[in-house]
N, C-alpha and C positions, 0 to 999 in steps of 0.2 A: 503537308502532313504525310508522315510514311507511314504504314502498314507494313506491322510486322511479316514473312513468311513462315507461315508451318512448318517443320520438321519433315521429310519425306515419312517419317513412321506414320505422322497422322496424318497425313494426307490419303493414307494409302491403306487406312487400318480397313477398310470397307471390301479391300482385295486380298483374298488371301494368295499368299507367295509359296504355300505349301507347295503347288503343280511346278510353279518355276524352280523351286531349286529343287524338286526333285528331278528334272531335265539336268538342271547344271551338275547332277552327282552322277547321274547315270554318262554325262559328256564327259566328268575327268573321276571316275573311280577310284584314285589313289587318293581322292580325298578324304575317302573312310577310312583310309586306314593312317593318312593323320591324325585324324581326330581321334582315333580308336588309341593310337600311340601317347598324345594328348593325354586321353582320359584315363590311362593304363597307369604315365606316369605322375597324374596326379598334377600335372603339370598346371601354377596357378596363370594362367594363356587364355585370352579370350577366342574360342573355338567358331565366334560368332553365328549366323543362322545355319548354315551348313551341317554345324555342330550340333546346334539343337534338333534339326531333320534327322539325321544320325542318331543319336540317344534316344531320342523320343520312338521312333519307328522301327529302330532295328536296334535297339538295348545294348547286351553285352553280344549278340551274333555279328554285330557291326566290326570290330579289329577282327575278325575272324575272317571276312569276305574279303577285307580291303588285303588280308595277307593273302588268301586264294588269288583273289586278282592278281598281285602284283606277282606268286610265283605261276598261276598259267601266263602269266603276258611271256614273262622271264623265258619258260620253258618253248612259247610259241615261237620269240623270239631267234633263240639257239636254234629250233629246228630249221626255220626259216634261211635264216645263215648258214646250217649246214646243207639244204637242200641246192642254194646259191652256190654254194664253193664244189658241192658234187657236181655238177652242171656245168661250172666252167673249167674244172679239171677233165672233163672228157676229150 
């Protein structure tokens, strides 16, 4: 006789995952601002938990950051490559 297995959801409904994927957002950042693009276009896309972390906690300021983010990375980037190519043109 088999016995069925649980779902990981119930299994697991006693832990919440809030603290985890709030680690896994704060590790890759551009993921706000998928989801913020996501939600902007209406787009019918399942955003899964991530996405719900996003909406639920950070609302409409969420596409806001993830664009912050992605233009300081951007801009940290260029400098960082210009600091590299001044340096070895000397």
């Amino acid at each position: 006789m088999r016995v069925e297995e649980a779902p990981a959801a119930v299994r697991l409904k006693d832990y919440p995952l809030e603290g985890l994927l709030a680690l896994a957002l704060l590790l890759n950042p551009q993921e706000i601002h998928r989801v913020g693009l996501l939600a902007s276009l209406k787009a019918p896309v399942l955003t899964g938990p991530i996405g719900y972390l996003v909406a639920e906690r950070l609302g409409e300021v969420g596409p806001w950051l993830g664009f912050l983010y992605l233009a300081f990375s951007g801009l940290a980037l260029a400098l960082l490559g210009a600091l590299v190519f001044a340096r070895r043109d000397r």
